[in-house]
C-alpha positions in Angstrom: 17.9 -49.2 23.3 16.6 -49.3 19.9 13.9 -47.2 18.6 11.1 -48.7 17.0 10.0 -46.7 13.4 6.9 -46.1 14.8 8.3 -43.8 17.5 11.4 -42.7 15.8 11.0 -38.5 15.4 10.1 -38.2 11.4 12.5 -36.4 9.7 10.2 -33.8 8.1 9.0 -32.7 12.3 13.2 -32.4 12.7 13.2 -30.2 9.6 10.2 -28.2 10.6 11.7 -27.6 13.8 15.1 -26.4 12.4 13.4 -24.5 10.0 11.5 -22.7 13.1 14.2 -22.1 14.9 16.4 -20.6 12.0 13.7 -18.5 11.1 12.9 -17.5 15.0 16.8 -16.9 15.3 17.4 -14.7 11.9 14.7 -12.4 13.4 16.2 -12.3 17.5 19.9 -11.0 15.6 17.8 -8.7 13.2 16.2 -7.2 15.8 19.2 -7.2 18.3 21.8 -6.0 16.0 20.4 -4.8 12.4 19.9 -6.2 9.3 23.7 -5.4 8.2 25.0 -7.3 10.9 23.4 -10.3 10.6 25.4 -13.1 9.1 24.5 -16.8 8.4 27.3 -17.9 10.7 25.6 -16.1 13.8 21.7 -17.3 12.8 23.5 -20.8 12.5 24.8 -20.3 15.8 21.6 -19.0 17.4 19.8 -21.6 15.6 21.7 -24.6 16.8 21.8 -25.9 13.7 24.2 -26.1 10.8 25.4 -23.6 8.2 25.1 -26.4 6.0 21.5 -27.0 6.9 20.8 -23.4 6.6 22.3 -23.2 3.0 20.2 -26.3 2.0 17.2 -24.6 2.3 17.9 -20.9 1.6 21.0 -19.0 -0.7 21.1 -15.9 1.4 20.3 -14.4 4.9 17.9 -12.3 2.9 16.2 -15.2 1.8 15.8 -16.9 5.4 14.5 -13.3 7.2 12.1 -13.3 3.9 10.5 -16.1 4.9 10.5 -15.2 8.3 8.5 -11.5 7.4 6.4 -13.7 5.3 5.1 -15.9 8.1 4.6 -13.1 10.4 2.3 -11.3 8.0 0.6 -14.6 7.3 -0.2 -15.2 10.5 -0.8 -11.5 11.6 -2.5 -9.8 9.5 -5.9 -10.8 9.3 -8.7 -9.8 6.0 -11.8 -10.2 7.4 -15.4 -10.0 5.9 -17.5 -9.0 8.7 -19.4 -7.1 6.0 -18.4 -4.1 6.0 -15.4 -3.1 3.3 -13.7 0.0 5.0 -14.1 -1.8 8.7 -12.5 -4.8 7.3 -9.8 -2.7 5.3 -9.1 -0.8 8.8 -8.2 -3.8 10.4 -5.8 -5.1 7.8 -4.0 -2.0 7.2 -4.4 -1.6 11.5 -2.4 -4.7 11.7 -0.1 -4.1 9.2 1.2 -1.1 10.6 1.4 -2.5 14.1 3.8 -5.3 12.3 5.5 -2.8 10.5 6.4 -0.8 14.3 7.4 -4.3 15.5 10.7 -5.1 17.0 10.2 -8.3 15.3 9.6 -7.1 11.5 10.5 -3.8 11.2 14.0 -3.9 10.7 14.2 -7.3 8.9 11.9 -5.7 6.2 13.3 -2.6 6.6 16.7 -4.5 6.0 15.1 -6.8 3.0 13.6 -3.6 1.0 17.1 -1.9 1.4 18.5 -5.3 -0.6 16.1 -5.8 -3.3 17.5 -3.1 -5.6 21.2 -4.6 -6.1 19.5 -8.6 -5.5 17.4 -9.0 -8.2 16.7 -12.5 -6.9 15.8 -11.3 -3.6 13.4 -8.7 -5.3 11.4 -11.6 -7.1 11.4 -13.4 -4.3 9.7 -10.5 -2.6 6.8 -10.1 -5.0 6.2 -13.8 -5.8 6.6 -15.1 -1.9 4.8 -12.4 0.2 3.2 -9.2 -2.2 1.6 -10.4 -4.9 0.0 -13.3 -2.3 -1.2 -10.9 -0.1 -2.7 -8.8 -2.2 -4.3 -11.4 -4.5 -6.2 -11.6 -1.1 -7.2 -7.4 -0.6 -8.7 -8.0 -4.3 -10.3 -11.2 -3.5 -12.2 -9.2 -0.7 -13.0 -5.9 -2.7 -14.5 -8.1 -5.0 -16.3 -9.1 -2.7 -17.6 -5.5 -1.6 -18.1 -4.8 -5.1 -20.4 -7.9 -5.4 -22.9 -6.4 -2.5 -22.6 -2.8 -3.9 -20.0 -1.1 -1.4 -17.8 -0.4 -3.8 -18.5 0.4 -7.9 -18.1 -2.3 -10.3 -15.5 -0.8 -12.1 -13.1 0.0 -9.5 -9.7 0.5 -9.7 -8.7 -2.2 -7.7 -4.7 -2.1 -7.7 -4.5 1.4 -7.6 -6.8 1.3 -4.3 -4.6 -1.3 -3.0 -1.4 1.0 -3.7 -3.2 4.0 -2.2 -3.8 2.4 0.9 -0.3 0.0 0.9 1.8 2.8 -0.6 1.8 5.6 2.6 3.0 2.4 5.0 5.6 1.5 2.5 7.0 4.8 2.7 7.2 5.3 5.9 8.6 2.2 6.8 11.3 2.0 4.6 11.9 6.1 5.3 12.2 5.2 8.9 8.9 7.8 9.6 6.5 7.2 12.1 3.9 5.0 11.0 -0.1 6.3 10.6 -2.1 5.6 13.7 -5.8 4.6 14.0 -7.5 7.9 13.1 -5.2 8.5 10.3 -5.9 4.0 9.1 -9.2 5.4 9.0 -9.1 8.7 7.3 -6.7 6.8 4.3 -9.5 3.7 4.3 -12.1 6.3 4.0 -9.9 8.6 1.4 -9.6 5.1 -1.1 -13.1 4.0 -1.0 -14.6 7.6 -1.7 -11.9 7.9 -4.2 -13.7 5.1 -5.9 -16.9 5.8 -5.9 -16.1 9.5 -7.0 -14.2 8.1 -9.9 -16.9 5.9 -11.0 -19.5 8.7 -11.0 -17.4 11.1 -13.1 -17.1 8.0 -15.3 
């Protein structure tokens, strides 16, 4: 039987689908055996696809579990604007932490941040693919807060995103217990009265 073009599977939805299951696979062997033991061989082989697909598309298994982190925080860990600044920061940093305690994430970022000071690539990678993206989007939204008033004018803006980032950091890559809900809201709370207290001694 010969299939028509018309309904002959494109070769970018094979692609997408490989590239799914690669990622989905990097992330079942993180999770299952830890970062060290995860090889391209085995994601290759959990994948059912090639090495030689896999090394088309990414250099290292670092690479393939960053993108893999960087769609899970994509897609999971919302910025809204519901109007209110520290409610909207509560949930972002909320669901950042619950990613962080995931079976899925933890240890592939754990594993990734453990890499990026001998891979120099890898660390670039890391700010240009997932941090500098995500919090291009925090500032986006404090601007936003500033605009209505709820937060001063002249904030420090990266230094409120590294007070509120830096504690999860820490933790994570420490291997600590992550903050729960009170304590989200008690560091929200700490940065945006930090701000305005800055601004009024200013």
């Amino acid at each position: 039987m010969i299939t028509s073009p018309e309904s002959a599977p494109s070769p970018r939805r094979r692609s997408e689908k490989s590239r799914r299951a690669t990622l989905s696979a990097a992330l079942d062997l993180c999770a299952q055996d830890g970062y060290g033991k995860v090889t391209i061989e085995a994601i290759a082989g959990r994948a059912g696809v090639s090495k030689k697909t896999i090394y088309r598309w990414w250099p290292t298994k670092g690479a393939v579990l960053l993108d893999a982190v960087t769609d899970l925080v994509a897609n999971n860990s919302p910025l809204p604007d519901t109007g209110d600044i520290g409610a909207d920061l509560r949930t972002h940093i909320g669901s950042l932490v619950r990613l962080f305690e995931s079976s899925m994430l933890g240890p592939a970022y754990r594993g990734i941040l453990s890499q990026v000071l001998y891979d120099e690539e890898l660390a670039t990678a890391v700010n240009d693919q997932l941090v500098i993206p995500r919090v291009a989007l925090v500032y986006e939204r404090m601007r936003g807060a500033q605009a209505v008033g709820q937060l001063p004018p002249d904030a420090d803006l990266p230094l409120a995103v590294e007070m509120m980032y830096g504690p999860l950091y820490y933790r994570h890559s420490l291997g600590r217990p992550m903050p729960g809900p009170e304590l989200v809201e008690m560091m929200v709370a700490h940065v945006v009265r930090a701000l305005w207290a800055t601004a009024e001694q200013g």
